[in-house]
N, C-alpha and C positions, 0 to 999 in steps of 0.2 A: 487572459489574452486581451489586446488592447484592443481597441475597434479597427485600426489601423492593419493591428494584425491577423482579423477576422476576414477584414475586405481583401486582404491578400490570399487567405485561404479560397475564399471564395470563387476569385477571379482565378486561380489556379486550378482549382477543379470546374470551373464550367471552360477553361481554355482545353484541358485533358479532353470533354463531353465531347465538344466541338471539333476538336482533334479524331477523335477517336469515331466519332457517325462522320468526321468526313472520308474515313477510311473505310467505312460499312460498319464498322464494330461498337462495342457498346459500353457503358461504366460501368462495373462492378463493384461496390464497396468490397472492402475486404476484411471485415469485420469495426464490431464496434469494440474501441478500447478508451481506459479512461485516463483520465491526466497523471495518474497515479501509477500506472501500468506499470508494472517490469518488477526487478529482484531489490529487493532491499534488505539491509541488513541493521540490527538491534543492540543496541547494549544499555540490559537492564542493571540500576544499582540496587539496593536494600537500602532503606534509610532507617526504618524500626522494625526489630522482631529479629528472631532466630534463624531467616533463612540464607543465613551467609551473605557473603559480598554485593553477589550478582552474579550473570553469567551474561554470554552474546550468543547471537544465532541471525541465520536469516530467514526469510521470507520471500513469499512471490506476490502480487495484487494481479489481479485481473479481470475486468469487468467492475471494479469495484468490490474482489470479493478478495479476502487474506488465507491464503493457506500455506502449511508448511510444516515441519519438524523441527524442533528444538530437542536437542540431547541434555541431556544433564545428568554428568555421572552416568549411572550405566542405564536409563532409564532418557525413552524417544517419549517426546510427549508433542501431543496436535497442534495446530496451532490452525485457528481459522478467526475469523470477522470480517465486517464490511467498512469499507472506505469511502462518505457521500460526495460529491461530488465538490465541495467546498472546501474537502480535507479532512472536516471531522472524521475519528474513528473508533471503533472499540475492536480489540482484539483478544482472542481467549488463549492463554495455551494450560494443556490437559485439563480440558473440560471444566465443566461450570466449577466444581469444586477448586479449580485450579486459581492459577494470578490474570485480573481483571485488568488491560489496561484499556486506559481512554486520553487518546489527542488527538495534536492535531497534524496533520502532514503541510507543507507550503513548497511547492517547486518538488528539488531534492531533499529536502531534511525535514524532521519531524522529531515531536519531543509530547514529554506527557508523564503521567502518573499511573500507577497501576498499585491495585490492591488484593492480597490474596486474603484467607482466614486467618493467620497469623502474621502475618507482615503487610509491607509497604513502601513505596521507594518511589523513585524517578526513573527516566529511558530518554534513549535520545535514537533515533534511527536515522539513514540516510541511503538513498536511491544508488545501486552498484552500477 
């Protein structure tokens, strides 16, 4: 966000403040969410190793935190990690023994590498 766009925020929620005790009432945030927030969705390739093409799936962030499902073939596997506030992130789906990836998020779209025990490849995600 620019400074320009901060001081917009800003001025926006102490006009709501002001608004709102002129009426007797009060501000309530309504929760903390991060830049990242909402549904995204994935599609992973294979570059080396046996584990076929790739596959797609989605995702949810919130808080900064990655959860969700991915199917493959007849088999649901977890999917969890954290998202810092900069972008960077690591994501795991089925467990540590499973595929590791790591990037980076920017805006809507996000890309990166990921590595399991047998294979390796690239991803590219982007905000639904």
């Amino acid at each position: 966000m620019t400074r320009r766009g901060a001081c917009r925020v800003v001025a926006a929620l102490m006009l709501a403040g002001l608004g709102a005790a002129a009426q007797g009432g009060t501000v309530v945030a309504q929760g903390v969410f991060g830049p990242f927030d909402g549904a995204w969705a994935i599609d992973v390739r294979t570059v080396s190793g046996p584990c076929g093409t790739g596959f797609a799936g989605e995702y949810s962030i919130t808080g900064g935190r990655i959860a969700g499902r991915f199917r493959r073939g007849d088999q649901v596997q977890e999917v969890t990690g954290a998202v810092s506030p900069d972008g960077g992130f690591v994501m795991e789906i089925g467990g540590a023994a499973g595929i590791v990836l790591r990037g980076r998020l920017q805006w809507r779209v996000g890309w990166g590498e990921w590595e399991s025990p047998d294979c390796a490849g690239t991803f590219m995600t982007n905000r639904r």
